[in-house]
KOLKOL-815608 format. One line per 3 residues: number of its first residue (from 0); their letters; for each residue x, z, y of C-alpha. Coordinates in steps of 0.02 Angstrom, whole numbers. Example, Ala and Ser with C-alpha at 12.3 -4.5 7.8 and 13.67 -1.06 7.14 Angstrom:
REM KOLKOL-815608
0	as	615 390 -225; 684 357 -53
***
This chain:
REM KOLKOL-815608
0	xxx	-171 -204 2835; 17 -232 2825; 37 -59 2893
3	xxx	-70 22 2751; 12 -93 2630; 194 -34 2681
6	xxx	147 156 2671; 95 129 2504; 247 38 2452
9	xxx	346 198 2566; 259 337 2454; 321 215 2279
12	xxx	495 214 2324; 497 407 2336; 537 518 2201
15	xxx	419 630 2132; 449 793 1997; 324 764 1877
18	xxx	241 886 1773; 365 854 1612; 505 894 1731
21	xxx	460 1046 1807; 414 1100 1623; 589 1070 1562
24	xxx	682 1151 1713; 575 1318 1690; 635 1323 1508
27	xxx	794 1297 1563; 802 1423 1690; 707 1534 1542
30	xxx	837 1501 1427; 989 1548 1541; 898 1686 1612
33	xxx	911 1759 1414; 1074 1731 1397; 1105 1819 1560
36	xxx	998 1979 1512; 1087 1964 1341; 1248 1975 1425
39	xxx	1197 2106 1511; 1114 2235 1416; 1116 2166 1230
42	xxx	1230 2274 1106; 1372 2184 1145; 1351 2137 1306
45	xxx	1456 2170 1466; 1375 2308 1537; 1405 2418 1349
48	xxx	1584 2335 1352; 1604 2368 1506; 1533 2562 1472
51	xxx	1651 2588 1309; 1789 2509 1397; 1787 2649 1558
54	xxx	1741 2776 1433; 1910 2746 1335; 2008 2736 1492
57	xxx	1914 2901 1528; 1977 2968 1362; 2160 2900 1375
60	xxx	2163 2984 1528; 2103 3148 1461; 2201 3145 1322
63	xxx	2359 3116 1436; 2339 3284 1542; 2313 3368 1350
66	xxx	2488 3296 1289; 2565 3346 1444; 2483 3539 1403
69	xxx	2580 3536 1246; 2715 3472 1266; 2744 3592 1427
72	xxx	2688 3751 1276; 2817 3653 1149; 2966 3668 1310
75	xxx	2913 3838 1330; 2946 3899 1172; 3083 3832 1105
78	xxx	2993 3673 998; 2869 3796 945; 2687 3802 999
81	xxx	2632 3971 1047; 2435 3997 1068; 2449 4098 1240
84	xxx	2586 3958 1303; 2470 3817 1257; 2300 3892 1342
87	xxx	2385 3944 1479; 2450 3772 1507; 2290 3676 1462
90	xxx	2189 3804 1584; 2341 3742 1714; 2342 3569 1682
93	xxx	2177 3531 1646; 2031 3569 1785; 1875 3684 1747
96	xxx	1954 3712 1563; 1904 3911 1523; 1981 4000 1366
99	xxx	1792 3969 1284; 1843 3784 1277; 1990 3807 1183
102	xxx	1984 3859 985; 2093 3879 851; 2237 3956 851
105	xxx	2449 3934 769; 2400 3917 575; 2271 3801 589
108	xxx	2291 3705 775; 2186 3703 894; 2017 3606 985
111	xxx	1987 3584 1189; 1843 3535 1243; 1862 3431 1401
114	xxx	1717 3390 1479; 1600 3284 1364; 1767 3280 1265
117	xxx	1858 3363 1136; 2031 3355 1075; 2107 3414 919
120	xxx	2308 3470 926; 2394 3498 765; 2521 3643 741
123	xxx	2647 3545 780; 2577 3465 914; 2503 3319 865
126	xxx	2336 3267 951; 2194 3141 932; 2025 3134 996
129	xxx	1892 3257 888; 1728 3199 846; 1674 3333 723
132	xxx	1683 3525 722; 1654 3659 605; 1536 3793 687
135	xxx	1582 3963 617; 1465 4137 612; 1530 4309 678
138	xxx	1608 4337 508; 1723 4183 523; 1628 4082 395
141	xxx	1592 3886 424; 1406 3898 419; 1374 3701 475
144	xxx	1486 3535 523; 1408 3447 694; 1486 3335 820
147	xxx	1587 3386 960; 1444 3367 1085; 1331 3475 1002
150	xxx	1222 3383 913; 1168 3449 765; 1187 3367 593
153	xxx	1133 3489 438; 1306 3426 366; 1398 3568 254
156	xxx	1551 3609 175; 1526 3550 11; 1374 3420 28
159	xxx	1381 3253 -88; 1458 3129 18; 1403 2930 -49
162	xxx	1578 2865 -21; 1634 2725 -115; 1809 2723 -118
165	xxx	1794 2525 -219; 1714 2466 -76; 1825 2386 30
168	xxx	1968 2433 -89; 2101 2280 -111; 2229 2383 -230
171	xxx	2147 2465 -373; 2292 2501 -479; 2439 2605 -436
174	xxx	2614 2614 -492; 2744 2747 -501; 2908 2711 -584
177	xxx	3016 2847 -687; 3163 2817 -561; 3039 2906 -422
180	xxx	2920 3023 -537; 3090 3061 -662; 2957 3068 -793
183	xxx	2916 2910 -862; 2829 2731 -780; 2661 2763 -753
186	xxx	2488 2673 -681; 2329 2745 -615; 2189 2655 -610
189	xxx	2042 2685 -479; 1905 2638 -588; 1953 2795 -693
192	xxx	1873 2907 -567; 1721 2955 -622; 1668 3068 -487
195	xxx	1608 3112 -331; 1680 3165 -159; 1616 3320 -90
198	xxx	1658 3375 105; 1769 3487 130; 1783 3513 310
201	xxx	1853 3454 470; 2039 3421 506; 2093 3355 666
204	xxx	1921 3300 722; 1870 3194 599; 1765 3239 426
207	xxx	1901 3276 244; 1823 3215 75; 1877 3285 -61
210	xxx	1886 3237 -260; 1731 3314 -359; 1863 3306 -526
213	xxx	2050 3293 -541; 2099 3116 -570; 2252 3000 -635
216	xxx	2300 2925 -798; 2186 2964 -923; 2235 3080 -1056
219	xxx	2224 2991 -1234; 2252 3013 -1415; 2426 3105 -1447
222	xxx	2444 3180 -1262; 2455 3360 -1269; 2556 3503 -1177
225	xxx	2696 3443 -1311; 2752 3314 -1202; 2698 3383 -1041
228	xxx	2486 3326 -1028; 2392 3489 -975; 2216 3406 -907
231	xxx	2124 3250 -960; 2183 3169 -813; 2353 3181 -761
234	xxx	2515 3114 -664; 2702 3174 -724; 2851 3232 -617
237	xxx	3001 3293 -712; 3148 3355 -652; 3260 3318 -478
240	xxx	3192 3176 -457; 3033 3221 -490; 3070 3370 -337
243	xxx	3144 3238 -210; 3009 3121 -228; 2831 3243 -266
246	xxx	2762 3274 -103; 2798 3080 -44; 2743 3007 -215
249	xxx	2585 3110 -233; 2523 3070 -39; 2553 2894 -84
252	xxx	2458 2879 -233; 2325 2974 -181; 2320 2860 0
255	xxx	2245 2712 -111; 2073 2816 -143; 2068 2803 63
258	xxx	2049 2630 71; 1826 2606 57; 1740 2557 199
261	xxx	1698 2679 284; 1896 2787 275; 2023 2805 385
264	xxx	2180 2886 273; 2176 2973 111; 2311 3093 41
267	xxx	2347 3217 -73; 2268 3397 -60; 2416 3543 -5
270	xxx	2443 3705 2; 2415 3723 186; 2244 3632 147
273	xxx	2218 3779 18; 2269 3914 139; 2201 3855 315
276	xxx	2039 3877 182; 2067 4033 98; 2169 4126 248
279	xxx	2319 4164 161; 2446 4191 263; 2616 4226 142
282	xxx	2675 4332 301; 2532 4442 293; 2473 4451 107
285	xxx	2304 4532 64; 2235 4503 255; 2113 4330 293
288	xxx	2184 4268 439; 2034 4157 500; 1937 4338 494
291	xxx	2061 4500 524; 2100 4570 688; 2273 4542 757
294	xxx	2320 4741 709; 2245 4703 541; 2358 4546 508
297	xxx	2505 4657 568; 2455 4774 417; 2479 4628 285
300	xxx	2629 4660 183; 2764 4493 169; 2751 4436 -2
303	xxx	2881 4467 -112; 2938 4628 -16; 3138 4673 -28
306	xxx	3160 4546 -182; 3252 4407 -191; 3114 4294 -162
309	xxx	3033 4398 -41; 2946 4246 95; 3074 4183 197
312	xxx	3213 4270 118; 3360 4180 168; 3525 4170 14
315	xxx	3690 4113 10; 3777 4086 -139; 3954 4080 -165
318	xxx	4083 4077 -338; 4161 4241 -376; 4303 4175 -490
321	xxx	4167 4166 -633; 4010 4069 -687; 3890 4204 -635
324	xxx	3858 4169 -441; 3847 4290 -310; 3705 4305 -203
327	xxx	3704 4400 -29; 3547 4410 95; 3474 4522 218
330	xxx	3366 4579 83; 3453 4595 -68; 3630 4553 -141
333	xxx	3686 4561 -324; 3757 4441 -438; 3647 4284 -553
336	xxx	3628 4381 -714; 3643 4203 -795; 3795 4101 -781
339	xxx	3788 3925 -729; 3877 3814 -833; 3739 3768 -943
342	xxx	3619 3607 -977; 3680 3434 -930; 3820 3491 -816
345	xxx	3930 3656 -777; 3885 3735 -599; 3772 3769 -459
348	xxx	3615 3635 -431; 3539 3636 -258; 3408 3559 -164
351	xxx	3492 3529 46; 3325 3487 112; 3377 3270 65
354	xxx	3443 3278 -108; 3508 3390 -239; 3694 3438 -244
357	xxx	3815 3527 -360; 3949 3628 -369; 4062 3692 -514
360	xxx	4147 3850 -506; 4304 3807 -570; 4354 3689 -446
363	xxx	4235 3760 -287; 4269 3954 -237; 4189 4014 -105
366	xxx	4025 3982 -20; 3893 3852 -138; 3744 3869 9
369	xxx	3610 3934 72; 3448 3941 21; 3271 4009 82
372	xxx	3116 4080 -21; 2969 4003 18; 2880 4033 -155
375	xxx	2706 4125 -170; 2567 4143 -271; 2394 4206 -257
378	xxx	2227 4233 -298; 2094 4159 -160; 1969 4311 -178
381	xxx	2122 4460 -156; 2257 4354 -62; 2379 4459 -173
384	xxx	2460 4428 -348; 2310 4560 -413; 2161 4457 -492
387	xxx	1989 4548 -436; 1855 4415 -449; 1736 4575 -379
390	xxx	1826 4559 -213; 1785 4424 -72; 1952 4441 67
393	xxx	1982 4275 28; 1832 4162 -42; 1703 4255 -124
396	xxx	1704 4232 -323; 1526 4148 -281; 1565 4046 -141
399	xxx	1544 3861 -124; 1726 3805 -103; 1787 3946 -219
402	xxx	1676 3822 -345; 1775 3676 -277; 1929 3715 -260
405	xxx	1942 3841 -413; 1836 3833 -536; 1866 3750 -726
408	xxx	1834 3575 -718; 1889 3561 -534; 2065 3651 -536
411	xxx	2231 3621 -619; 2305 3481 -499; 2446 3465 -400
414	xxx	2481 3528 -219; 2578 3392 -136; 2694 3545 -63
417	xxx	2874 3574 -136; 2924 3753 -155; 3093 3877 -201
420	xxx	3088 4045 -300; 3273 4119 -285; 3239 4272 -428
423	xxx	3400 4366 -500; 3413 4232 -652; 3415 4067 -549
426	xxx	3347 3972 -410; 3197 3858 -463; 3126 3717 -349
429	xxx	2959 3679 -402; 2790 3584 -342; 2657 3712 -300
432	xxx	2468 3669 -405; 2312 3755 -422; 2264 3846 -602
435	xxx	2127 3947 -679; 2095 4007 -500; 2265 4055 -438
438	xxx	2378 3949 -323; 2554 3940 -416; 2693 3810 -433
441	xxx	2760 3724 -588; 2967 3725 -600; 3035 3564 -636
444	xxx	3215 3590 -603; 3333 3731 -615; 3504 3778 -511
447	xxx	3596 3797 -674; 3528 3615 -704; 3406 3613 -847
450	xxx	3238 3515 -808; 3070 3519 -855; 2935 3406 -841
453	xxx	2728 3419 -829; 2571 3296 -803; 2408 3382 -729
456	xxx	2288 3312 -614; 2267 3228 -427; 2145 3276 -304
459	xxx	2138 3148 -146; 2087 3216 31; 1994 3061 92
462	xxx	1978 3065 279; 1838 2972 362; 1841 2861 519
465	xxx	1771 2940 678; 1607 2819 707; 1517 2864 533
468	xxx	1337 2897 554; 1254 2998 388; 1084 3021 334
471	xxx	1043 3124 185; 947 3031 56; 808 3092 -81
474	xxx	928 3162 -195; 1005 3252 -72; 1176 3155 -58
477	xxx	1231 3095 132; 1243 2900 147; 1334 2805 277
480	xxx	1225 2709 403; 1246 2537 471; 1250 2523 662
***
């Protein structure tokens, strides 16, 4: 009896798991066991961090071997990327690279594909990852826009893009003093745009936007070509100052449409925009250089042939005891058949690639400077200075960015792209602009020193960050999707 008695009071005194317990610890273990699998394979869990994280060292070290490809083609050649230096060093540099995994070529940079990977390199040598390419037809026309790897998208050149450029926006007014512009103080406002943004291709990798309309201060009652206001929407340069500061000024205005959600950068649109487009090639006038043969590019005549201005021309100017300057180049010398001791100030105005200086004749003999013709213009469907809306060289009269980038409604607006026409009168320095389909410039400042000022419109270049995802909705415009 005492012996049953003290085995029952044994079995009391030990510790039992009861059913409540064993319930709890199972949740428990439930509980962390999610966490774990969430940590593991959720969408940010260590596994996919740990995946992105080998995947960008994969990609640094990618993009290594391709800056030490050009750089090797920039020592080659003098600081100047040649396309058979850089393939030949990519193909060296770079294991089981073949020439079919390098496009492109020296007017409009390059793409390697490296593996899974592609990389775009800028003409001068600038290089970030590409995500995006434009996949051409045997003609050298973009036919469709698809990512790097392959996959197909339906995207093309001139499809509605949804982009808000509000969205995200923190600045929505813009300011641009007289003392940069030389015209007057002026503010843009981004809730004046009233359009849309249209794509206009791939640039280093990554998807450009472009303005559907020109933009900038809205024209109003009293603003007419009288005091410089050509299009409804405008911004004003005038003058030397105007010249010094366009190209900076207009990129930074147009930078504050790139600030929505789903941008990267914005800018202004530029002449090499226009020509890596059209093919113009001021070297080789009348030939498209994204389509002719390397014997038919040969054929294109430099514009501006034995003149003054002719592309590249370079002119020095010196006094020769009068106010008529002499001018002496490997093309053509003669005198200024206009003296320069007119306007604001007797002499010789020049722009020396950081300011404008001047020189007077009676107190300078002798050498002024030199100077160098870089002034075109053109017409995208002939490439020439010969308007022929019947001919497609360039963009065909019927095209979709010759309706972009040309058309009434879309043109007149500044190129962000300074330019000098050295003629037998003068040397102008002007800012180049698109008009009534021809790509021109506007001169806002003279070498005898007169100035002149103008107001036409903007059209921003939005890029767009590298991760978008787009899916084209019922009215046919592409929409960003969430991740």
């Amino acid at each position: 009896m005492n012996k049953n008695l003290k085995k029952k009071e044994f079995c009391k005194s030990r510790k039992g798991i009861t059913l409540i317990a064993l319930v709890i610890t199972i949740i428990v273990l439930l509980i962390l066991a999610g966490i774990s699998i969430s940590m593991l394979a959720g969408d940010n869990s260590i596994l996919r961090r740990a995946g992105e994280a080998r995947e960008k060292t994969d990609s640094s070290g990618l993009k290594e071997q391709v800056q030490m490809a050009t750089l090797a083609a920039l020592s080659n050649e003098n600081g100047q990327i040649k396309d058979d230096a850089l393939r030949a060093e990519i193909k060296k540099n770079i294991s089981g690279v073949t020439d079919n995994d390098i496009t492109g070529n020296e007017r409009n940079g390059w793409q390697v594909k490296v593996g899974n990977k592609a990389f775009a390199i800028s003409k001068t040598g600038d290089i970030n990852e590409a995500f995006w390419e434009e996949v051409r037809d045997a003609n050298g026309d973009v036919t469709e826009i698809r990512r790097v790897d392959g996959t197909a998208t339906g995207l093309k050149i001139g499809d509605t893009i949804g982009y808000k450029m509000l969205d995200g926006a923190t600045t929505t007014e813009i300011s641009s003093s007289q003392s940069v512009n030389g015209y007057e103080d002026q503010t843009i406002k981004l809730s004046d745009y009233n359009g849309t943004w249209r794509l206009l291709g791939v640039e280093n990798g990554k998807l450009n936007l472009i303005s559907s309309v020109i933009t900038g201060v809205p024209k109003v009652e009293g603003d007419s070509t009288d005091n410089g206001v050509y299009t409804n929407s405008y911004f004003k340069v005038k003058g030397r100052t105007g010249y010094t500061n366009a190209e900076s000024e207009l990129n930074r205005i147009c930078s504050y449409y790139g600030k929505g959600k789903y941008a990267e950068s914005a800018r202004s649109i530029n002449v090499d925009d226009i020509n890596r487009i059209t093919g113009y090639d001021p070297e080789h006038t009348g030939v498209n250089v994204n389509k002719a043969t390397a014997e038919e590019i040969a054929a294109g005549k430099v514009y501006g042939e034995n003149q003054s201005y002719q592309y590249g021309n370079k002119v020095t100017f010196s006094w020769k005891g009068d106010s008529y300057p002499k001018y002496e180049s490997s093309v053509k010398n003669g005198n200024l058949s206009q003296p320069h001791n007119w306007s604001t100030f007797k002499g010789f105005s020049w722009w020396n690639g950081t300011s404008f200086q001047k020189s007077d004749y009676t107190e300078t003999p002798g050498k002024i400077c030199t100077l160098t013709s870089d002034y075109y213009y053109y017409y995208p469907e002939t490439l020439t200075t010969t308007n022929d809306t019947a001919k497609s060289v360039g963009l065909a009269n019927d095209s979709v960015l010759r309706e972009m980038l040309f058309n009434p409604g879309t043109d007149y607006y500044w190129l962000a792209s300074r330019c000098v026409n050295i003629t037998s009168y003068y040397a102008y320095f002007g800012v180049r602009f698109v008009n009534s389909g021809v790509v021109s410039y506007y001169i806002i400042a003279y070498s005898y020193g007169g100035e002149r000022g103008v107001g036409i419109g903007l059209r921003p270049v939005v890029s767009l960050k590298s991760d978008i995802q787009l899916k084209k909705d019922d009215n046919g415009v592409w929409q960003f999707v969430e991740k």
